[in-house]
C-alpha positions in Angstrom: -208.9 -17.0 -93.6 -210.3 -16.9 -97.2 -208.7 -14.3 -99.2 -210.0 -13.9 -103.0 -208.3 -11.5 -105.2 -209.7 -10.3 -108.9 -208.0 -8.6 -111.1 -210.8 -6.7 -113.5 -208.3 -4.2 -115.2 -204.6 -3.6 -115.4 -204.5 -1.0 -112.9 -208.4 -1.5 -110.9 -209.1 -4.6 -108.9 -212.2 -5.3 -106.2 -210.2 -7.1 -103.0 -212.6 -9.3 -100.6 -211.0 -10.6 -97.6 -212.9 -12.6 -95.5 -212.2 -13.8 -91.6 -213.2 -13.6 -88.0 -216.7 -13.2 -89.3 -216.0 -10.6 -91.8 -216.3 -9.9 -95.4 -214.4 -6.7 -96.2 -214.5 -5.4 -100.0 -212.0 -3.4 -101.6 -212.7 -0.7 -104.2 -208.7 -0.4 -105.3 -207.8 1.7 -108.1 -206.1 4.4 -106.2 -204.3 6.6 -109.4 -208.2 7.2 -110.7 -210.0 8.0 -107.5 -211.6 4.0 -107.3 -213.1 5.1 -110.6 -215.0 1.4 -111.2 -215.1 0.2 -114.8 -218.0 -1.7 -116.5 -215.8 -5.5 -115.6 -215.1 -3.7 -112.2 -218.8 -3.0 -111.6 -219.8 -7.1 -112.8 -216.9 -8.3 -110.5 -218.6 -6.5 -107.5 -222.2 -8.3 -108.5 -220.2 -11.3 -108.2 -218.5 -10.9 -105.3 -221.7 -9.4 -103.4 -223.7 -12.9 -104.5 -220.5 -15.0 -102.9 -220.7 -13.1 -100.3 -224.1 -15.2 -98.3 -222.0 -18.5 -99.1 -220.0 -18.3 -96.3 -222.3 -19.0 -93.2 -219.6 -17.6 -91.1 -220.1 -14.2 -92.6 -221.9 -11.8 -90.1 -221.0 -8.2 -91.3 -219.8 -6.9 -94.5 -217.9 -3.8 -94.7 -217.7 -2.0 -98.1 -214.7 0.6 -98.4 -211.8 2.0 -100.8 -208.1 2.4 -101.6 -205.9 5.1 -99.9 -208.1 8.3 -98.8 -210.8 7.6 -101.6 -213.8 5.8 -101.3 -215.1 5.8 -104.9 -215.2 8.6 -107.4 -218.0 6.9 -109.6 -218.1 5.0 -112.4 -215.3 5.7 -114.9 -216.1 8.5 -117.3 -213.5 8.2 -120.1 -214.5 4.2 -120.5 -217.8 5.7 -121.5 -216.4 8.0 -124.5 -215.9 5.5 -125.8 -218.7 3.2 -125.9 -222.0 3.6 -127.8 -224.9 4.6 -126.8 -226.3 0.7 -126.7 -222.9 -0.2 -124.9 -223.5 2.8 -122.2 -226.7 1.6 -121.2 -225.0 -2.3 -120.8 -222.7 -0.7 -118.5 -225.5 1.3 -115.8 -227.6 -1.9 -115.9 -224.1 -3.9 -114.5 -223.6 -0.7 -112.4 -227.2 -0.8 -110.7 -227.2 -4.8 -111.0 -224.1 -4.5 -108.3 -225.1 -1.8 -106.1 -228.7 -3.7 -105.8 -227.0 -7.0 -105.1 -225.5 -5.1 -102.2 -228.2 -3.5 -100.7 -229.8 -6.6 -100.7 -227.6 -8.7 -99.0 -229.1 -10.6 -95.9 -226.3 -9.4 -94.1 -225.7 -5.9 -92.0 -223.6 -3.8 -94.5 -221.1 -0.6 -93.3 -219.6 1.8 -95.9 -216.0 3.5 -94.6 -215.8 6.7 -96.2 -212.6 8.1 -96.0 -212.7 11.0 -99.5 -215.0 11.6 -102.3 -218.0 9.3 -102.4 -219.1 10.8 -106.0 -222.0 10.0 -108.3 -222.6 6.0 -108.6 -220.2 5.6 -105.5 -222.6 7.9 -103.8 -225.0 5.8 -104.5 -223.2 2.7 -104.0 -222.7 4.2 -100.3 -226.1 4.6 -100.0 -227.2 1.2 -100.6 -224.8 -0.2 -97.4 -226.7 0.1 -94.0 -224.7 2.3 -92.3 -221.8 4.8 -93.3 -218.9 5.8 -91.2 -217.2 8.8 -92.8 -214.2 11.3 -91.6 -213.3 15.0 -92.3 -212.4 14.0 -95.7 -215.5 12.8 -96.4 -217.7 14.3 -99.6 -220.7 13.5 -101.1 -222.7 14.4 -103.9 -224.2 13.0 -107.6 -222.8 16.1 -109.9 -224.7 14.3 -113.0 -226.1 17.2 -114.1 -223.0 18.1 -116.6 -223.3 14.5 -118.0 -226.2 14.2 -119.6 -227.4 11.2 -116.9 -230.9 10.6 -116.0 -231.1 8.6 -112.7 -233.6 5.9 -112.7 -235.7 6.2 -110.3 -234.0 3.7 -107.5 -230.6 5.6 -108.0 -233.3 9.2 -107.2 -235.0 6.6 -104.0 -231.9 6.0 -102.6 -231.4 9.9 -102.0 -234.7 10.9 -101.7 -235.5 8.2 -99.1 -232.6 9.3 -96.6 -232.5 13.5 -97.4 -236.0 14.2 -98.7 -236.8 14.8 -102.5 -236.1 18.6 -101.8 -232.6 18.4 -100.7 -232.1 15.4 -103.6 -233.2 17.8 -106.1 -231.1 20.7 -105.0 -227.8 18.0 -105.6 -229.0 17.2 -108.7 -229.8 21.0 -109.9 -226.4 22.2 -108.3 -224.0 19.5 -109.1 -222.9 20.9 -105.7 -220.7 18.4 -103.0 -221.4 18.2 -99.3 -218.9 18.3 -96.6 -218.2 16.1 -94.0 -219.8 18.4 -91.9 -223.4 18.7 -93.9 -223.0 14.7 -94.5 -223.2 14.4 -91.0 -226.0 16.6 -90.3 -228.6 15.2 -93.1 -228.0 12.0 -91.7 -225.9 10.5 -94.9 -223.0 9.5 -92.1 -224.2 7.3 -88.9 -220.7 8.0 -87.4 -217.9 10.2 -87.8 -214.5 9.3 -86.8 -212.5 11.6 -85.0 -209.1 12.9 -86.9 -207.2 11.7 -84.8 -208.3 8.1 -85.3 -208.1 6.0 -88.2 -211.1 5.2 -90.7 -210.8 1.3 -90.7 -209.7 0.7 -87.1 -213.0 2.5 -85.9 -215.2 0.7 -88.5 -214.0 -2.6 -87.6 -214.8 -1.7 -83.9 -218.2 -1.1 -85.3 -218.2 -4.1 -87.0 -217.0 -6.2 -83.8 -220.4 -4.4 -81.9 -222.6 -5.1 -84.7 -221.7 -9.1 -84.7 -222.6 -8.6 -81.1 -226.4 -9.0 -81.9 -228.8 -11.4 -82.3 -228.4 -11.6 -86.4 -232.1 -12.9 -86.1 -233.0 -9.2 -84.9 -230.6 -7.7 -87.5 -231.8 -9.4 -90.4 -235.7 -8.7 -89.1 -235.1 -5.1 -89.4 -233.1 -5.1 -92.1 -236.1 -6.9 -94.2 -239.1 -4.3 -92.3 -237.5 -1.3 -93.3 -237.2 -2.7 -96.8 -240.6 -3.5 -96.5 -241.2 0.1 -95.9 -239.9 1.3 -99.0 -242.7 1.7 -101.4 -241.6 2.3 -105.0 -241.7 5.4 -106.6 -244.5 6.1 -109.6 -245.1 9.3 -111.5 -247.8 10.3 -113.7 -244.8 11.7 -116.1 -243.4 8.1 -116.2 -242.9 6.8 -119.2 -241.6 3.5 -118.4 -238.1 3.4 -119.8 -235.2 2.3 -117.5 -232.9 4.7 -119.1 -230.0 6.2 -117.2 -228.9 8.4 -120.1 -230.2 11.0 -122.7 -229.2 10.2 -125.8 -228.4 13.6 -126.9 -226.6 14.9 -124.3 -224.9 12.1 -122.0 -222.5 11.8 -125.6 -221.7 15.5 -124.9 -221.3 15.4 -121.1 -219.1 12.7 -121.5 -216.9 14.5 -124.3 -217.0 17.8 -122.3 -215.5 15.6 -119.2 -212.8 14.5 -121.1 -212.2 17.4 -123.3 -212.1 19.3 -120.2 -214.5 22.4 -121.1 -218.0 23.1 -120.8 -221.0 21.2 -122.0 -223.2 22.4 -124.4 -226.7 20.6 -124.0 -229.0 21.0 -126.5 -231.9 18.6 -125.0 -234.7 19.3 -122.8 -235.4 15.9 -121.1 
């Protein structure tokens, strides 16, 4: 067994442990809900490209510390960037969550908590999700003054229907385990009486059952089936922020009150 450990920040780190066919990734910064940092966000890149090096890797399962899975990227490091530094950090934070979704391998999110904003996202962009009771979803960026790109808004869209994606977005509102499982965000949820990881890696164990010619074959047709998204409105910026108020949202946040926007998109 192969065990690789990186430290990113004094108290965040991304685990992989690898064996019996396995690659399981640790989101660990427990004391801030597996808030990921800008170096946390690069380290996952990294670790999702190593990832396909190992021919004896058949199933990768993606999951975080304690009874968190990941509450987003970490909004106090962005008070204190600039507005040039902020958009550095959501190209790293889409740069890891693409490398994931586009790893020739079958991919399984445990959700075991809050799967907020990016790590929403981050959830979405693994194959299959097994969540619990304490599962919640939801991408309150509304109060922050982000503007999803459009593959953060197709991630959604393409699993709950643009209707449903816009009423998350409007709302700032979270789902329930419950709602999760009913719109299809959760493939599987785990009794409470059993536990998160042991049911996942039973998952896992059925998964490496199949022929990972088949897997991989649908894997790559239904990403074929995934046309990108074009809007007459489009004006062709990547930008995941407003300028105005994402500096706002992001003071609010940490000044604990109430935003006051000023912008109008």
């Amino acid at each position: 067994m192969r065990v690789t450990i990186s430290q990113v920040e004094a108290d965040g780190k991304i685990i992989l442990q690898e064996s019996a066919g396995l690659a399981i990734v640790t989101i660990q910064r427990p004391r801030l809900k597996n808030a990921i940092t800008s170096g946390m966000w690069r380290e996952l890149a990294e670790i999702g490209r190593l990832i396909p090096e190992n021919p004896k890797t058949r199933v990768v399962i993606l999951r975080g510390s304690k009874d968190q899975f990941c509450s987003g990227s970490d909004l106090k490091e962005f008070n204190q960037m600039s507005i040039n530094e902020a958009h550095e950090a959501f190209r790293l934070m889409e740069q890891a969550i693409s490398t994931f979704e586009k790893l020739p391998l079958p991919t399984i999110a445990a959700i075991n908590g809050p799967a907020l904003g990016a790590g929403f996202v981050l959830s979405l962009a693994c194959d299959l999700r097994v969540g619990t009771s304490k599962a919640k979803m939801g991408i309150p960026v509304g109060r922050l003054g982000i503007t999803l790109n459009q593959m953060f808004v197709k991630r959604i869209a393409d699993l709950i229907g643009g209707s449903r994606t816009m009423d998350l977005v409007y709302t700032g509102r979270l789902l329930d385990a419950s709602e999760c499982c009913q719109l299809g965000l959760v493939n599987y949820m785990v009794p409470d009486d059993e536990d998160v990881d042991h049911f996942t890696l039973r998952l896992a164990k059925k998964v490496m059952e199949q022929s990972p010619a088949s897997l991989l074959a649908v894997k790559r047709s239904v990403a074929y089936n995934k046309p990108a998204l074009s809007f007459p409105w489009d004006t062709g910026t990547a930008s995941s922020i407003d300028a105005n108020d994402f500096p706002e949202g992001v003071r609010s946040f940490v000044e604990k009150r109430k935003p006051n926007f000023k912008g109008r998109g």
